[in-house]
C-alpha positions in Angstrom: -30.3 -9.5 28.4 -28.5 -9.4 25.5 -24.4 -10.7 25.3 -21.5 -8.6 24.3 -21.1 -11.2 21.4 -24.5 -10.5 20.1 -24.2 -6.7 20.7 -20.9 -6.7 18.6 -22.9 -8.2 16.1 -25.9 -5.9 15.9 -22.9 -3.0 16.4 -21.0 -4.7 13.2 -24.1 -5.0 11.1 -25.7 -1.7 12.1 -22.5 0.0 10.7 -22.7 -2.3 7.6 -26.0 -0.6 7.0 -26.1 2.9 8.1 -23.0 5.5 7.9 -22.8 5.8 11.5 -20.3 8.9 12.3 -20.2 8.9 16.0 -21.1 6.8 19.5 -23.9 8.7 20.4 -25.9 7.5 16.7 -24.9 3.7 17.1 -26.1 3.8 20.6 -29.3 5.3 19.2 -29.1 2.8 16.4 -29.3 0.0 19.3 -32.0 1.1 21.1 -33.7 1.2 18.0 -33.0 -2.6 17.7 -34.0 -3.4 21.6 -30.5 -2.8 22.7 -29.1 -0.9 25.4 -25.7 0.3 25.8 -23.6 3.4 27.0 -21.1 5.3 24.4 -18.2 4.0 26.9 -19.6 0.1 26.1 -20.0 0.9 22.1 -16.7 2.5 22.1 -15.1 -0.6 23.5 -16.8 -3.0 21.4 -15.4 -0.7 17.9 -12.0 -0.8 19.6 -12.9 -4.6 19.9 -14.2 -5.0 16.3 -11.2 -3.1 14.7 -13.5 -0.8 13.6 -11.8 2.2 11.6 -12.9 5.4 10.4 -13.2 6.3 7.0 -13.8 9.2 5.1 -16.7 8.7 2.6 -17.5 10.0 -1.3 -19.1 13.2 0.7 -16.1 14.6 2.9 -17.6 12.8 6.1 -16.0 10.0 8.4 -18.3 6.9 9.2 -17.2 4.2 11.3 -16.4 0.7 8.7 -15.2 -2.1 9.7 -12.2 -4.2 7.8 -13.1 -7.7 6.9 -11.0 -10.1 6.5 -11.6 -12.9 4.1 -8.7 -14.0 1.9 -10.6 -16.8 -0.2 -13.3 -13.8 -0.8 -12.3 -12.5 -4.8 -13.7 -9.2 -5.5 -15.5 -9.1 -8.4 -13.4 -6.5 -11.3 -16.5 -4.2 -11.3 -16.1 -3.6 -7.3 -12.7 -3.2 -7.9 -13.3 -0.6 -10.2 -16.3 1.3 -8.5 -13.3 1.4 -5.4 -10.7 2.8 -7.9 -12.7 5.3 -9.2 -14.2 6.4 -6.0 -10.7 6.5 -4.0 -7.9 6.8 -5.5 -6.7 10.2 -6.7 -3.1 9.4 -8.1 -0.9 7.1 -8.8 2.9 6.8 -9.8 5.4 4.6 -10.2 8.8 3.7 -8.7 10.1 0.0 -10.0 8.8 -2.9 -9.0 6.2 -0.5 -6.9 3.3 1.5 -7.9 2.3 4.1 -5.2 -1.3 5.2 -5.0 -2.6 8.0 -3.6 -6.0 8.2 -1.5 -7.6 10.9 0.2 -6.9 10.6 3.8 -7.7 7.1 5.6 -8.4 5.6 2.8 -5.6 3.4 1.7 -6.5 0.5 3.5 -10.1 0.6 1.7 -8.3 0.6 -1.6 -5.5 -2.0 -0.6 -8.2 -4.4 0.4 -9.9 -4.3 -2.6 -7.1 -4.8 -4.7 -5.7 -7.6 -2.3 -9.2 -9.5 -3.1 -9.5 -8.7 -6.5 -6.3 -11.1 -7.3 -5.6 -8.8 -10.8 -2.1 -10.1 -13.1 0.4 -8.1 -12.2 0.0 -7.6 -8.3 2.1 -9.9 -6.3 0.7 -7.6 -3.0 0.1 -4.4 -1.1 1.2 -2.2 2.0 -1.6 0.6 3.1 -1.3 3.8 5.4 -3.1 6.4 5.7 -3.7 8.1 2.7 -0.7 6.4 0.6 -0.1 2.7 -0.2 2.2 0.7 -2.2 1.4 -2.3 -4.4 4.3 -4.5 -5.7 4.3 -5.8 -9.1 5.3 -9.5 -10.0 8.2 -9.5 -11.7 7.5 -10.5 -14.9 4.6 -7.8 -15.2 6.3 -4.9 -14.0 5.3 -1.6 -12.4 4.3 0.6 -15.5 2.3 -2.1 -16.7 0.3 -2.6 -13.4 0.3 1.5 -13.1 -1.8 1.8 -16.4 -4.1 -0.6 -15.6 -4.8 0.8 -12.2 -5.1 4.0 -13.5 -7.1 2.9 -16.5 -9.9 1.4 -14.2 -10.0 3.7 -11.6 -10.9 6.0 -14.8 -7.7 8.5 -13.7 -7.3 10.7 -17.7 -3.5 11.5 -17.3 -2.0 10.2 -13.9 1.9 9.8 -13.9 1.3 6.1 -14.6 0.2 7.4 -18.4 3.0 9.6 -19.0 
């Protein structure tokens, strides 16, 4: 029999390796691995897991799951590869710089930039589709706007005007 510890764990790293969009394909997913649980018992262990939909590159939503490792840097190329992919605008409003994502997004973006450590960012607050990141002072927002904008490859965002 198999615990709900090391279910969450196949249900954590199944959804780190597939796109899984709904209960019924991770339960199928499971069996797959010798595991058998209802759609009531995965949908508890997401809720567990803080598991979040997003929506990915092709207009779909697949379940991901937000990790949390603050000594983890992100390398500048993932950084960029998140940039390009997500973010579709981005202005500025002293000391903040406000990004725009498309809709439950945000968070992917904010976390990457949180773990990327870059000059300028002293931090950042995510919704939806919309997050904030604040500039250290001595940088400034238009400064940490055109860098943003420059590696998410954005040709004219507000940020370059």
């Amino acid at each position: 029999m198999t615990t709900k510890a090391q279910r969450q764990r196949a249900v954590a790293q199944l959804i780190s390796d597939h796109d899984v969009t709904s209960h019924s394909q991770l339960v199928a997913l499971l069996k797959k691995t010798g595991i058998v649980a209802t759609q009531a018992t995965v949908s508890r262990d997401l809720e567990d897991l803080g598991a979040v939909k997003v929506r990915t590159s092709h207009g779909e939503t697949s379940y991901a799951i937000p990790e949390f490792e603050p000594d983890r840097i992100a390398p500048l190329e993932q950084l960029r590869r998140v940039l390009q992919e997500w973010v579709a605008d981005i202005q500025i409003s002293e000391p903040i710089v406000i990004i725009r994502t498309p809709p439950g997004c945000a968070h992917v973006v904010a976390s990457a930039l949180d773990r990327s450590r870059i000059d300028g960012l002293a931090g950042t607050v995510a919704g939806d589709d919309t997050m904030f990141c604040v500039a250290t002072q001595g940088y400034g927002a238009k400064k940490l706007a055109l860098h943003l904008g420059k590696l998410a490859g954005l040709q004219k965002s507000k940020a370059q005007k």
